[in-house]
N, C-alpha and C positions, 0 to 999 in steps of 0.2 A: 690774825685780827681782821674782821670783817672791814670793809673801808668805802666811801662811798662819798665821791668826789663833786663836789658842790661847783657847776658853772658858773654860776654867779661871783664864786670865794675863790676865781684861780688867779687873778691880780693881787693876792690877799703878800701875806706874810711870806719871808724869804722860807724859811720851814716851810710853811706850806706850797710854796714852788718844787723845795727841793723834793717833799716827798710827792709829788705828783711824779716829779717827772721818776723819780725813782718805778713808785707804782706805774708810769704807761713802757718802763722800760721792762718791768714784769709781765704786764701785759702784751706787749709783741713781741716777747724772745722767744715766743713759735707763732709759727704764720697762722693766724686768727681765721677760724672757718667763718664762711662769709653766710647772712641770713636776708634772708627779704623782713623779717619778721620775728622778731625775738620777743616771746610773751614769759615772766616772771609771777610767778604765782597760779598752782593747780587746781583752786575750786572754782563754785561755779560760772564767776564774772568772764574769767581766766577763757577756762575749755570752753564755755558758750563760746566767746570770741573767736577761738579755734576753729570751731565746728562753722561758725556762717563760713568765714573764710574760704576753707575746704570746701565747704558744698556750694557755694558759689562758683558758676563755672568761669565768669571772670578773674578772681583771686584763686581759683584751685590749684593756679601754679605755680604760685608765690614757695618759695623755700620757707617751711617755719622751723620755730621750736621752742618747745615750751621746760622752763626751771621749776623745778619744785623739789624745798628743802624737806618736805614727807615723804617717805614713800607710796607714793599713790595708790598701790595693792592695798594700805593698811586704812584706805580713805574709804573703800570701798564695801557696800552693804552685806555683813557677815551674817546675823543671826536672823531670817526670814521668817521663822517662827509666827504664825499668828498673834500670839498672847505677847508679844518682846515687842517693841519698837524706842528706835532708839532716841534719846533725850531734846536732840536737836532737830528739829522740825520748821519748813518754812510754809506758807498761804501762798500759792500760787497765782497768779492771777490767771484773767481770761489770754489774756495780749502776751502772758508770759509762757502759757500753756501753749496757745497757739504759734509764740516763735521757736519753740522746741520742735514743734510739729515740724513745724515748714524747714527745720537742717533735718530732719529725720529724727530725732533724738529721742519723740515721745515713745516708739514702739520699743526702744530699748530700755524703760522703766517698769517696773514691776508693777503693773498696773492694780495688783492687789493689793497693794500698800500704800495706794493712793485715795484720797479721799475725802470728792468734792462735796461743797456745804452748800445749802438753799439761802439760810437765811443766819441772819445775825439780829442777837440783842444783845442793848448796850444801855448801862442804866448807871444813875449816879446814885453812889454808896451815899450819901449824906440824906438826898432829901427824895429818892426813889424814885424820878422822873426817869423816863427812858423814852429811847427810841427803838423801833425793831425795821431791818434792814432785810428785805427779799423782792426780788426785780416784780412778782404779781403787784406788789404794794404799790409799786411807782406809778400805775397804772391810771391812765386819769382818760375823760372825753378828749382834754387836748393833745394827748398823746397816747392814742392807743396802742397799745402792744403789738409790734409785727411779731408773722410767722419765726424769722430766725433770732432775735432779741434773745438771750442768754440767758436762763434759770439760775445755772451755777454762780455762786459770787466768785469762791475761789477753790482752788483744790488744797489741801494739806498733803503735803510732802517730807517725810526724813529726807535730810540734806544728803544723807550717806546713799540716799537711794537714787537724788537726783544726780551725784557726781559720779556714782554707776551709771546711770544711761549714758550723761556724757562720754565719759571716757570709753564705752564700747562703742558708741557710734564713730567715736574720733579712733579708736583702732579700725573701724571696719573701713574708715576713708582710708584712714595711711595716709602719709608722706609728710608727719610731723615727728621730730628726732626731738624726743621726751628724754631729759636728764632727769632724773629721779631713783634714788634720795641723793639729789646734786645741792649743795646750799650757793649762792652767790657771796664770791668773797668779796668784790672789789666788782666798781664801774666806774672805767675811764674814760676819754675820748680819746679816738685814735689818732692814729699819723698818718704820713703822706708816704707812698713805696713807689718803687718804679712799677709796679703793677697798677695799682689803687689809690685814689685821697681818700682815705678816712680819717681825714680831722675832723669833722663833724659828724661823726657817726661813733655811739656807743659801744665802749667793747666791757662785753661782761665776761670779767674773769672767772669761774669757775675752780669748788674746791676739790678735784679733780685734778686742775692744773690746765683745764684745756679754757681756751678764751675765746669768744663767740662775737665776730662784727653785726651790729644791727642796723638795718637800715631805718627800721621802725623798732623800737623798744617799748611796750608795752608794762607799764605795771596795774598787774591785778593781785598784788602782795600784800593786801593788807592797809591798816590803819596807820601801822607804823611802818609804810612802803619806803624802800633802801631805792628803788626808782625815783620818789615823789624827790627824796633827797636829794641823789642824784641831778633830776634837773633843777633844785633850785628851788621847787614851788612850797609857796608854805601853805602851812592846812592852820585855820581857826576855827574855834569853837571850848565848849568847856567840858568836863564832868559833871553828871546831874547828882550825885554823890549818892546813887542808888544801884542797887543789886538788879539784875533778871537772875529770877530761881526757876529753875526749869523743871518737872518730872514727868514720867511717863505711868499714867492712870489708867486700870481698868474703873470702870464704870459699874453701876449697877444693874446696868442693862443698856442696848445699843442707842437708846436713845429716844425721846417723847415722838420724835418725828417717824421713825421708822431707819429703815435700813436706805429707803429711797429720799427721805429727807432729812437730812442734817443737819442741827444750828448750831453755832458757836455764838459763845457768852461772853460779854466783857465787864467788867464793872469798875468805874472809879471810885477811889478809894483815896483819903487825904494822900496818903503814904507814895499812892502808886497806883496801875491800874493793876487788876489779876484778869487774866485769861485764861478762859477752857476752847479747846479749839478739838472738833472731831476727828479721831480716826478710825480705821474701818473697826468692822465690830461695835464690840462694849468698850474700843479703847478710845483715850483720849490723853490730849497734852498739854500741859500746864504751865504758861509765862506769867510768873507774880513779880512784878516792880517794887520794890519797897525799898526801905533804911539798910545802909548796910549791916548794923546791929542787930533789925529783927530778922534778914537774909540768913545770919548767923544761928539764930537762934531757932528758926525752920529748918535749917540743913542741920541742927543737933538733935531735934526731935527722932524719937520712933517710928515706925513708918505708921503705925494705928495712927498716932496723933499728930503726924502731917496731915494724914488724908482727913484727920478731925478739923481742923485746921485750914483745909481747902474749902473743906462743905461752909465750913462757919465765915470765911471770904466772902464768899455768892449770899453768905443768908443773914448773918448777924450785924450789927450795928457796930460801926467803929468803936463805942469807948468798948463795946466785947471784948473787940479784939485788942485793944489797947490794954485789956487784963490779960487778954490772952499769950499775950508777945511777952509781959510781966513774969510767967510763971516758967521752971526750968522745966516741969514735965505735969501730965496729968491731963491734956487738953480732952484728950480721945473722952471721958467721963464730963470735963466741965462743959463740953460743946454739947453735948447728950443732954446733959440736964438744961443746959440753958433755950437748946432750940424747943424742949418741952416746955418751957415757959414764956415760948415769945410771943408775942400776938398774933393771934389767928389769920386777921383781915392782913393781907400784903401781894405780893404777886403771884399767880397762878402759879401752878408748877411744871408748865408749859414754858415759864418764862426763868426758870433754872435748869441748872445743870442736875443731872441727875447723880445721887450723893453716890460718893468715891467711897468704891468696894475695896481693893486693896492700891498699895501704890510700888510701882516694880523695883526691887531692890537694886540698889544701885543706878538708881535713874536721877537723883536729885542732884543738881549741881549749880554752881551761880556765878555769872560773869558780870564787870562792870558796863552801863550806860555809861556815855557820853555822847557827844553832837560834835562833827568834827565836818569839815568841806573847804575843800582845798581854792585856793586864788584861781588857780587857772586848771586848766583838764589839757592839756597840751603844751609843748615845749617841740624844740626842733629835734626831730626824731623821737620823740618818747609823748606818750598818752598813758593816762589815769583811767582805769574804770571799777566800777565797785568801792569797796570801803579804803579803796585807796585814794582814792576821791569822793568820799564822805561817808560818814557814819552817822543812824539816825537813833531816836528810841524809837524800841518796839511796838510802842502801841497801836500803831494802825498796821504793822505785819509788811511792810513795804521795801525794808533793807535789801533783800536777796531780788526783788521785783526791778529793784533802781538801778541794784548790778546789771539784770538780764537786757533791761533795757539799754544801759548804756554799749554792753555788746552789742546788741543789733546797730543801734547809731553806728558805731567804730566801723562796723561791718559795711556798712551803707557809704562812709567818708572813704573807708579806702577803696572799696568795689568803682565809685565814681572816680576818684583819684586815678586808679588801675586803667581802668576807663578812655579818661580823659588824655593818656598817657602822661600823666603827672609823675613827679619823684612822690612816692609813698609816703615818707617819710617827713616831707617836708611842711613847714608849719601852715601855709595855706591849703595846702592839697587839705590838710586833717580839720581845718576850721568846720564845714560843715557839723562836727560831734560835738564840738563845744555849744555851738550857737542852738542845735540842737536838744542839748540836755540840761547844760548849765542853768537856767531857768529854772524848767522842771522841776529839777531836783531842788535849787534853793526854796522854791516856794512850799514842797510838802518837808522840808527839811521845816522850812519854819511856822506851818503849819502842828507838825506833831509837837515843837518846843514850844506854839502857845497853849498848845491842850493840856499835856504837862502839865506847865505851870498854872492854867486857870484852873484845872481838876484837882491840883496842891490844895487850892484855899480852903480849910475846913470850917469857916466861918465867915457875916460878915454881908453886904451887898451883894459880893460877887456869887454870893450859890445861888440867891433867888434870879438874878439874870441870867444866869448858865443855866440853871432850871428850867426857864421860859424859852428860853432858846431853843433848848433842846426839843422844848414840848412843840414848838413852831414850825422845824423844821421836820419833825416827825407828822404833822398836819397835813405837810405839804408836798403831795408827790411829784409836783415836777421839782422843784428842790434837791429832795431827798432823790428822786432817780437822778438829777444832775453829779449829785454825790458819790452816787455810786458807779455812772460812766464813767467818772473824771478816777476813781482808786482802778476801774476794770481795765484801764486803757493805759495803766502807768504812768498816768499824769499827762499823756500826751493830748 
């Protein structure tokens, strides 16, 4: 039985004494390998964090190691195929492109499977107001375009291909001792030996049987992090009671832009927003937010009448699809006929996606939304990064961005820390991350949950306001380029 020993609950109940000390005496009935550095959880947040470390020649000699209850082989990008990409895909940013760069990690990615975007449009399903997002636009007298100023907004990346580069560049370092497929049974604090005090220092026990002293304990474990537990820290936030349904799209051609430019499309929708986001080729990837009822009844469809289904998202008018989600099958025909009957006059076809040719079998899948950000990002000896310390919605494509970034922070707190010859581990040496990020991340945390919910309202005041807004801040290119530095920079 997994266990995971709460410092805040160890004054608690006589049980709960009894079975700590039971658990720390399983914990030290072999002498606990000692760690400068014990990180929990293998994707991206995780081995980012690994990699600054390593390649910092500061921390490069720090003792690590990293837990992960998957087998990391199986994490890793299998079917390279042109026409295949797989269902899970993130927006890279500039700031998050360029700190992969700088551990070395970008030349270890398949760079053909990457696939940076110019421009974005973004337009409200109700009353067709939009904006269109490309660095030319921001362009104004008062602030003219320098020479190096960035084209790219963002890159699209499968996840399976970025935790391939990581993890080849963190083999090509060496000197991190990866358990995997290790799962964490238990986290205790330790005790005091005639060698060592580790009473303040985490020992992760391992289902293996072997048990790991950490000086610093990192969780990069998830939403429901056995770390976050561990120290105590609680995570608020709610369920948005909504689906992401993801698949993987050919297209009917690489795209209106060309092969050299690339837009990706958003649209709000009462329900949710849907997203098409490029990748190389004719392919492309699909985040649709909705009900979990009509999430259901998209992943029951055929794949003709998903992909009918898609098109009819970017083109048709809510009560459509409000028939549409109604029916158990047949859409592939009723979207045919209906987009033959819609009105001619609307937005260019510049300003859609271009209609889904087939959609790849076995690519549709759907996880739940929520909002989740923990009280605090540190604890004595253990730090929080990625969705172990917060979860967003996807619509501004920023979750995997807020992980990388909070790696490089962690990296910066301890490198100075290491530095400074501070203990590592210790709760002010690590302050610098929190003060760091904590902001940050609350602010587009509650930035994407007021869009959400003001894009929810499908009647009413509020659309003709959010309409004018929308149309205002699309007017206005130092605005809108302000908008677009503050997503390129990870909110920094």
């Amino acid at each position: 039985m997994t266990a995971w020993v709460c410092r805040s609950c160890r004054r608690g109940s006589d049980v709960s004494l009894a079975l700590t000390r039971r658990r720390r005496a399983y914990a030290t009935a072999s002498k606990p390998e000692i760690y400068d550095v014990v990180c929990v959880g293998g994707g991206p947040a995780g081995l980012s964090l690994l990699n600054g470390l390593r390649s910092s020649p500061v921390t490069s000699g720090l003792k690590m190691a990293l837990i992960e209850g998957q087998d990391l082989e199986k994490t890793k990008l299998k079917d390279a195929a042109p026409t295949h990409f797989a269902n899970r895909c993130s927006s890279l940013t500039p700031a998050s492109a360029q700190n992969l760069m700088d551990m070395g990690v970008w030349k270890h990615i398949d760079q053909s499977r990457v696939q940076p975007y110019q421009e974005m449009q973004v337009w409200d399903g109700v009353t067709g107001s939009r904006i269109s997002f490309d660095w030319p636009s921001t362009k104004s007298a008062l602030t003219p375009r320098s020479p190096d100023q960035p084209t790219t907004i963002a890159y699209m990346i499968e996840n399976a291909n970025l935790t391939t580069g990581l993890l080849s560049r963190l083999e090509a370092l060496g000197g991190v001792d990866v358990y995997s497929p290790t799962r964490v049974e238990a986290i205790n604090l330790g005790t005091e030996t005639p060698e060592l005090d580790l009473r303040s220092w985490p020992l992760v026990t391992l289902s293996d049987g072997r048990t790991l002293a950490a000086r610093l304990l990192v969780g990069a474990d998830g939403a429901n992090s056995p770390v976050r537990a561990f120290a105590g820290i609680t995570a608020r936030g709610w369920d948005y009671q909504r689906m992401g349904v993801v698949a993987s799209l050919r297209l009917a051609g690489p795209g209106w832009g060309g092969p050299l430019h690339k837009i990706a499309y958003q649209r709000f929708l009462p329900t949710g927003p849907v997203a098409m986001l490029p990748l190389p080729g004719d392919m492309a990837t699909l985040v649709w937010s909705t009900t979990p009822e009509r999430a259901a009844r998209l992943r029951s469809l055929s794949l003709p009448d998903f992909a009918a289904m898609v098109d009819a998202a970017f083109r048709l008018s809510p009560a459509d699809l409000d028939y549409l989600h109604s029916i158990e099958g047949g859409q592939a025909d009723e979207v045919a006929w209906r987009r033959r009957h819609a009105p001619s006059s609307g937005p260019t076809p510049q300003q859609l996606p271009q209609d889904v040719a087939a959609v790849q079998p076995g690519s549709v899948a759907g996880f739940p939304l929520k909002l989740r950000h923990a009280d605090a990002y540190t604890g004595e000896r253990v730090a929080l990064v990625g969705d172990a310390a917060h979860t967003i919605h996807p619509l501004a494509g920023q979750g995997l961005n807020q992980g990388q970034a909070d790696a490089a922070a962690l990296v910066r707190a301890v490198t100075g820390a290491r530095a400074a010859g501070l203990d590592i581990g210790a709760q002010l040496a690590l302050e610098p991350y929190p003060a760091e990020r904590y902001q940050a991340n609350n602010a587009l945390l509650g930035a994407c949950d007021k869009l959400h919910k003001l894009y929810g309202v499908g009647a009413g005041p509020v659309v003709g306001l959010r309409s004018l807004g929308l149309g205002v801040v699309d007017r206005l290119p130092l605005l809108k380029g302000w908008f677009m530095r503050t997503a390129a920079s990870n909110g920094r």
